[in-house]
C-alpha positions in Angstrom: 63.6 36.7 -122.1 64.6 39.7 -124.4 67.5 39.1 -127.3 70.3 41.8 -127.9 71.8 42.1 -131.0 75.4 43.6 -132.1 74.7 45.9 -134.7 78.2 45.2 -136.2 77.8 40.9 -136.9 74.0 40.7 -135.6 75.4 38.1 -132.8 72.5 37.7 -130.5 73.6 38.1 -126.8 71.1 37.7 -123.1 72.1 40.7 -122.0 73.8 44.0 -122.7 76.5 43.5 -120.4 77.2 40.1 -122.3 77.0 42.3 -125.4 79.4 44.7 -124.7 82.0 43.0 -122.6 83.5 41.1 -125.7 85.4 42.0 -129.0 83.5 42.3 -132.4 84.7 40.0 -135.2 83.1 42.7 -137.3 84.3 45.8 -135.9 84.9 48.5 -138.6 87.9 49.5 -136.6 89.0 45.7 -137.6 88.5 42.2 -135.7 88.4 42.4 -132.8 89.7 46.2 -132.2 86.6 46.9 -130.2 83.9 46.0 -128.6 79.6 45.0 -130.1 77.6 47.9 -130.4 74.1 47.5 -129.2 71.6 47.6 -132.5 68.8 49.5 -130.7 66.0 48.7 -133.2 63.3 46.3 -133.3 63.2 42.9 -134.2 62.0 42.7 -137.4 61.1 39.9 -140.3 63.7 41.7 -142.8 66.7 44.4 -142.1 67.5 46.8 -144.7 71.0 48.9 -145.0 70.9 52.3 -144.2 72.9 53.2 -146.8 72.1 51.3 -149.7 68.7 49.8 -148.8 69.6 46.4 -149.3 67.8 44.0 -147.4 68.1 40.9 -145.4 66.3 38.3 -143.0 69.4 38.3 -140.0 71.7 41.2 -139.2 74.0 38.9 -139.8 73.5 38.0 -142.9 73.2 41.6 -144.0 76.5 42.7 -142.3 78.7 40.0 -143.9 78.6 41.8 -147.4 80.3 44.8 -148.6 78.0 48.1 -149.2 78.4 50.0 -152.7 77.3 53.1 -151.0 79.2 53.0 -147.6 80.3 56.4 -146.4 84.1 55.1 -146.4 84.0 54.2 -150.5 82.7 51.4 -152.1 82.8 48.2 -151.1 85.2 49.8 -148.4 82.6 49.1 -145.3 79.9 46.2 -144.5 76.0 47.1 -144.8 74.6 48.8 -141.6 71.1 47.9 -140.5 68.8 50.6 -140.4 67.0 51.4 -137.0 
């Protein structure tokens, strides 16, 4: 059975619908102002930021920190896994 990921919190979800049907905790918009977003890369051993390059074993753990290179400012947006 294939895992979805959000690409906002790295919450694993069955399906897309499930995915996209509820509210992100780690919307940049702010909790809960909109909805997952789909993470459309593989499954991988380690996720690196696309801005930064920092790296991670879970989405998740990688999206809970500030980035010192987000487009927004620093430290002003979470780390983005890289497709």
């Amino acid at each position: 059975m294939p895992t979805f990921y959000c690409e906002y919190c790295g919450t694993k979800f069955p399906s897309v619908f499930n995915l996209t049907s509820l509210p992100c905790f780690r919307h940049p918009d702010g909790a809960n102002k909109g909805r997952h977003k789909l993470y459309e890369g593989s499954e991988k051993s380690s996720y690196s930021c696309k801005y930064c390059g920092a790296n991670n074993t879970s989405i998740a753990a990688l999206t809970s920190v500030p980035c010192p290179r987000h487009p927004k400012g620093t430290h002003k947006g979470k780390h983005t896994p890289a497709l």
